[in-house]
N, C-alpha and C positions, 0 to 999 in steps of 0.2 A: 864125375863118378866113374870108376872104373867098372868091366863089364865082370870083373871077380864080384865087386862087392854090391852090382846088381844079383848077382848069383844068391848075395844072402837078403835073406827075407827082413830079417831082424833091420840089419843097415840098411835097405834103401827103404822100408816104411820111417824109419827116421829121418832119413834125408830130406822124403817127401815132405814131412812134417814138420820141419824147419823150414823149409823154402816154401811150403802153404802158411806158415807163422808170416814167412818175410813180406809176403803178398799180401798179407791180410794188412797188415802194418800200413802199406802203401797207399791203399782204396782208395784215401780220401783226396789223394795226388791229381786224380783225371774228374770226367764225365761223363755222361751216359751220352749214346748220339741221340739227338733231338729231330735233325732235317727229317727223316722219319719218321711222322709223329707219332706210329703205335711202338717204335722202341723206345721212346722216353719214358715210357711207363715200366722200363726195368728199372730193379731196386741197385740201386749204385754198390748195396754192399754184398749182392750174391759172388760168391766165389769159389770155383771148385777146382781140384789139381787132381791128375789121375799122371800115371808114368807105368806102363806096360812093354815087358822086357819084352822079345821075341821069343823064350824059350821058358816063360810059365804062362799057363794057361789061365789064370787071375791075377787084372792089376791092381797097384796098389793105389786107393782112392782116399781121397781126402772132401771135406765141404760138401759142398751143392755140385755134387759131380754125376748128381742122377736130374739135376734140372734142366730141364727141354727148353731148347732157343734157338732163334732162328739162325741158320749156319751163316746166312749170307755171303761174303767172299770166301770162306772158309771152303764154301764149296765148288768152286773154282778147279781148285786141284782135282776132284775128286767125278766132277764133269769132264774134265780133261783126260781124266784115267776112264772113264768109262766110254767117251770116245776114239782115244787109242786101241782100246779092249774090242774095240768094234772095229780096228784095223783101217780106219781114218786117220789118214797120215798123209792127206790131199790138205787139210786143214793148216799144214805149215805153209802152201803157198797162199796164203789167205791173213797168215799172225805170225808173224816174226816170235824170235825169241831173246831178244836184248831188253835188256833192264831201259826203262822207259824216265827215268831222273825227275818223271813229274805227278804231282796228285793223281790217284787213281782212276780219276773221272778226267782230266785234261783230254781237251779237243785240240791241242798245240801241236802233238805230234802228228796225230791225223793228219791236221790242215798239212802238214810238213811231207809227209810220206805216202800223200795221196793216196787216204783210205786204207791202209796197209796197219794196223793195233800194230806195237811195240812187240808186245808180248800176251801171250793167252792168260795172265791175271790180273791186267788190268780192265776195269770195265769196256771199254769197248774191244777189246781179244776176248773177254769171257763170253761176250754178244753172241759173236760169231759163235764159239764152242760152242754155247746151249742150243743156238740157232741149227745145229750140226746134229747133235742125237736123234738117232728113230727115231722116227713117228710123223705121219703126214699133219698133228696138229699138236696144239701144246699140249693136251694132258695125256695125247700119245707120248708123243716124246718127254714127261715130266713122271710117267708112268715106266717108262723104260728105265731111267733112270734111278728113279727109286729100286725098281729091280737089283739095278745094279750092286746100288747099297746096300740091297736088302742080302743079297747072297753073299758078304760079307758077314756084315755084323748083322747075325740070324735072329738077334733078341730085339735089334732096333726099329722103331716103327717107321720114323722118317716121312711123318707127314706134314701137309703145309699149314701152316699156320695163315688161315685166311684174312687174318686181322692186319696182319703185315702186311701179308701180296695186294689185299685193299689200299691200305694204308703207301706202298709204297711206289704200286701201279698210279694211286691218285698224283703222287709227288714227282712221280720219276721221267721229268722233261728232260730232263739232263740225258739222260739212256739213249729215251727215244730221240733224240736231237742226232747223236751219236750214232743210230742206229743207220739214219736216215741220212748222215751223212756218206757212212760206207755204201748205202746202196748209192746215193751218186755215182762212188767209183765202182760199183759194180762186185765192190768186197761180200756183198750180200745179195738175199733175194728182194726177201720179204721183212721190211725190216720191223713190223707188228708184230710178224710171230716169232723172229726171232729177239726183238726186245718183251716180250710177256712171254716167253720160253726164258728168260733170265732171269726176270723179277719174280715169276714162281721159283724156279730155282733156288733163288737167295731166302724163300721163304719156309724151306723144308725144317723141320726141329730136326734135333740130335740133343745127345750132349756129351758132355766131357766124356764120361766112360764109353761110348759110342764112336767119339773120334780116336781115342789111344786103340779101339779097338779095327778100325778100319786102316789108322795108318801100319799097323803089325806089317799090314799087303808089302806099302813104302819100303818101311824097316829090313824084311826079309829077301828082298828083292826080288818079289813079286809074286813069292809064293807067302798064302795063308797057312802059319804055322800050325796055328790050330785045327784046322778043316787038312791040312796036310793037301793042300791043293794049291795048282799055279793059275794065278788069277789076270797076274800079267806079266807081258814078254818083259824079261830081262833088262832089254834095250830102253824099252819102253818106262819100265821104272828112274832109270837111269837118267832122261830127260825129263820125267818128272821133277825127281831131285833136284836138279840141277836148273828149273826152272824156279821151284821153292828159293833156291837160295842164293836163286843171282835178280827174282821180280817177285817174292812173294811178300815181302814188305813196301812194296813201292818205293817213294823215295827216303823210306830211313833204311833201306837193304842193304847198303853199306856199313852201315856203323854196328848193324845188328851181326852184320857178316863178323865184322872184327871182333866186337862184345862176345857176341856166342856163337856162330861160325857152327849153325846146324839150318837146315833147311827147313823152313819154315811160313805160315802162309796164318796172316790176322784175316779179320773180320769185324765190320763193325757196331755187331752185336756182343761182342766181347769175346768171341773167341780167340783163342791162338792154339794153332796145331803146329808141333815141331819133332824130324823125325831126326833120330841119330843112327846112319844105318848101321844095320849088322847088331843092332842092340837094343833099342828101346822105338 
């Protein structure tokens, strides 16, 4: 869609409402994640689409675009922007930034690159990231962060959803495995608090109208259009992006590159956040 005919109100609430018609058609195609066991208890048919231009102040929303869920990798990106924003930029000798060609969770390249994450959106690079925000303890540092969020999207509450971070702290060997690896190579400190500084992390709600609204930051490059303010360096945007869309789908990044060829970063609670800069 052109950024004219985002300009009109009329044609992109249409657009939106075709391509939330296409999605809804889809549902019954996937599954909900289970390994998790408090997200199996979402309803397979919640769906919501939201697409907010940079240059109107309301987007336009469709469905279940006010229903709160846990962001899990989705927020990734957005730990990564508020660590940047803290002028942590030691954190690239620590996580590479090459697309990682394998499961999100893979200990393959680890064992390979001695303790060195691929990239900061796959779980063990995100490790490290949450592991990196202020705060001498997690819900200093889970507190910080939410901050962060919060002085974006001023209406979002962005709390954790306890039933998850239970739920997924009880399951999550796989992290801690991970965790405990890089401190081997000394990629970490502490690898407790920095694997349940993650797992809270992935447990924060948002939703759909919450994230079109935080990525505007993305979109505008770096400044909030709305609040009329620069929330990050230029530069720093610019690796974000470019981290969305060369590791933010892990290993289907490619095919999504050529299909839709916008930067973009899933979740597997269902989200998907994708930003088009300079536009939506």
């Amino acid at each position: 869609m052109s950024k004219e005919r985002l300009q009109d109100r009329a044609a992109l609430e249409a657009t939106v409402r075709r391509a939330y018609e296409a999605g809804r058609r889809a549902l019954g195609s996937g599954a909900v994640a289970n390994y998790i066991p408090a997200l199996a208890n979402a309803s397979p048919g919640w769906f919501g689409l939201v697409v907010h231009p940079v240059d109107a102040t309301e987007p336009v929303a469709v469905g279940d675009s006010d229903l709160a869920f846990s962001l899990q990798s989705v927020s990734k990106i957005f730990s990564l922007a508020c660590l940047l924003n803290d002028d942590d930029h030691v954190v690239f000798e620590r996580v590479g930034v090459e697309p990682s060609g394998d499961a999100f969770h893979s200990i393959v390249r680890l064992e390979e690159e001695r303790g060195i994450p691929r990239n900061p959106l796959i779980n063990a690079g995100a490790i490290v990231v949450s592991g990196r925000l202020k705060g001498a303890t997690v819900d200093e540092k889970i507190a910080h962060f939410q901050g962060f969020l919060r002085g974006i999207c001023t209406e979002g509450a962005f709390g954790v959803d306890e039933d998850v971070y239970l739920s997924e702290w009880k399951t999550g060997f796989r992290n801690r495995s991970l965790a405990n690896y890089m401190r081997h190579w000394e990629t970490l400190e502490d690898p407790m608090l920095y694997c349940e500084t993650y797992i809270r992390q992935c447990a924060i709600e948002g939703t759909a109208r919450g994230l079109a609204r935080l990525g505007l930051v993305l979109a505008n490059g770096g400044v909030d259009p709305i609040q009329q303010r620069r929330v990050l360096d230029g530069r720093d945007t610019r690796t974000l992006l470019a981290v969305m869309l060369t590791c933010g789908l892990y290993d289907e990044v490619g095919r999504i590159a050529v299909d839709v060829g916008v930067p973009a970063k899933s979740g597997v609670s269902g989200g998907l956040h994708a930003v088009v800069p300079g536009v939506c």
